[in-house]
C-alpha positions in Angstrom: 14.4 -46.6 -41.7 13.0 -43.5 -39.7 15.7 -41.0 -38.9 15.1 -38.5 -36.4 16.9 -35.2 -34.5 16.3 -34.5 -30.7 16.3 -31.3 -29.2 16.8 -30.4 -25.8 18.2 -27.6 -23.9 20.8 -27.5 -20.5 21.6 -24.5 -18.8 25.3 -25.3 -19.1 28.2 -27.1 -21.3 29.5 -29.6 -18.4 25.7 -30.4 -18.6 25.4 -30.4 -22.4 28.9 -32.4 -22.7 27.4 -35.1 -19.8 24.2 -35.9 -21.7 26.4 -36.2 -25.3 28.9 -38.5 -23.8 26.0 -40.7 -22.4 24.0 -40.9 -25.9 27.2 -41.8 -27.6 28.7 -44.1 -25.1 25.3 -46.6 -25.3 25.0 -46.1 -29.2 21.6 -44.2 -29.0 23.1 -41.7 -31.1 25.6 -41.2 -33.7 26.6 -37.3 -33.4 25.3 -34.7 -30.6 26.1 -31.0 -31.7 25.1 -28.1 -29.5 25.6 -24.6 -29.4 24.9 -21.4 -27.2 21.7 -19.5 -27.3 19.3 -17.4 -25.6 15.8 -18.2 -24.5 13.1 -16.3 -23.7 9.9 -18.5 -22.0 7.3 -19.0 -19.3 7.8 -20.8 -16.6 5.5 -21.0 -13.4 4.1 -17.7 -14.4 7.1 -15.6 -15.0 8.7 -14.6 -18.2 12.2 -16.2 -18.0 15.5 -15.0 -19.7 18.4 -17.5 -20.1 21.3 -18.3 -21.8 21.3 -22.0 -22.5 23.0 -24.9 -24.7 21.0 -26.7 -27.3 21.3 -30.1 -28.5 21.0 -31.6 -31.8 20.6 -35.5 -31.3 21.1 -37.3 -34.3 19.5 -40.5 -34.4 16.9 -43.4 -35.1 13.5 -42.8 -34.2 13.3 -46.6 -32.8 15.7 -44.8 -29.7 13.6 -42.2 -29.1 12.3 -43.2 -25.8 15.8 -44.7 -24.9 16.8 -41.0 -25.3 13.9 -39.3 -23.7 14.7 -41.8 -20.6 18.2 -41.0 -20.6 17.8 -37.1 -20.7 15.1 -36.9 -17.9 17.8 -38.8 -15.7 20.8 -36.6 -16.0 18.9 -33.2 -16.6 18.9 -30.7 -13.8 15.7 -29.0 -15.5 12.4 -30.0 -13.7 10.3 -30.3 -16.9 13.4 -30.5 -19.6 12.5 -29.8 -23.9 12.6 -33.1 -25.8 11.6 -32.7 -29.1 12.0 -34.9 -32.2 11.6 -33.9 -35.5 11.7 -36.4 -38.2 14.2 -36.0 -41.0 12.3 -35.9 -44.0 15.4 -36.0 -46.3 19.0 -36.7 -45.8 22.0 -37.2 -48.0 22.5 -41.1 -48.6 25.9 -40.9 -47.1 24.9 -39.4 -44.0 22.1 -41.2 -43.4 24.2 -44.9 -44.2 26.6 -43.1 -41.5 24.2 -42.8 -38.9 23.3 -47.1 -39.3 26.5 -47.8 -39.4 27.4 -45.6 -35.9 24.5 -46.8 -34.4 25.3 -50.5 -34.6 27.6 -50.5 -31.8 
């Protein structure tokens, strides 16, 4: 099985929180953590300076584009981040945790 994490980025918690309840609520993931950070980008030309909330999406890969679906829908961003990287190596535990959440 191909285990995955998801990042994206809201510009606030209530945001953040809205996405994490959705992801949870249909089983497409088994733990969303974010956290506050800054970000520095460019956006239409103009260096941009933003605090922001990033998500950690713990997942399968076979719900990627479930999530990626799901994200564009409630984001307020016009071109959001949705990255996954694959998880090369987890803990066994973990790992049986996140099939076992993910059942519904």
């Amino acid at each position: 099985m191909s285990y995955i994490i998801i990042f994206t980025t809201t510009s606030d918690k209530d945001s953040a929180q809205k996405i994490a309840d959705e992801l949870i609520a249909q089983n497409l993931a088994s733990c969303v953590s974010f956290a506050g950070i800054f970000s520095t980008y460019k956006w239409q030309g103009r260096v941009c300076r933003e605090e922001e909330i990033e998500l950690g999406i713990k997942t399968k890969a076979k719900n990627y584009k479930k999530i990626k679906k799901l994200i564009k829908s409630l984001h307020a961003y016009e071109t959001p981040q949705i990255i996954a990287v694959k998880i090369a190596q987890g803990s066994r535990g973990y790992l049986k945790w996140i099939d076992k959440t993910l059942k519904g």
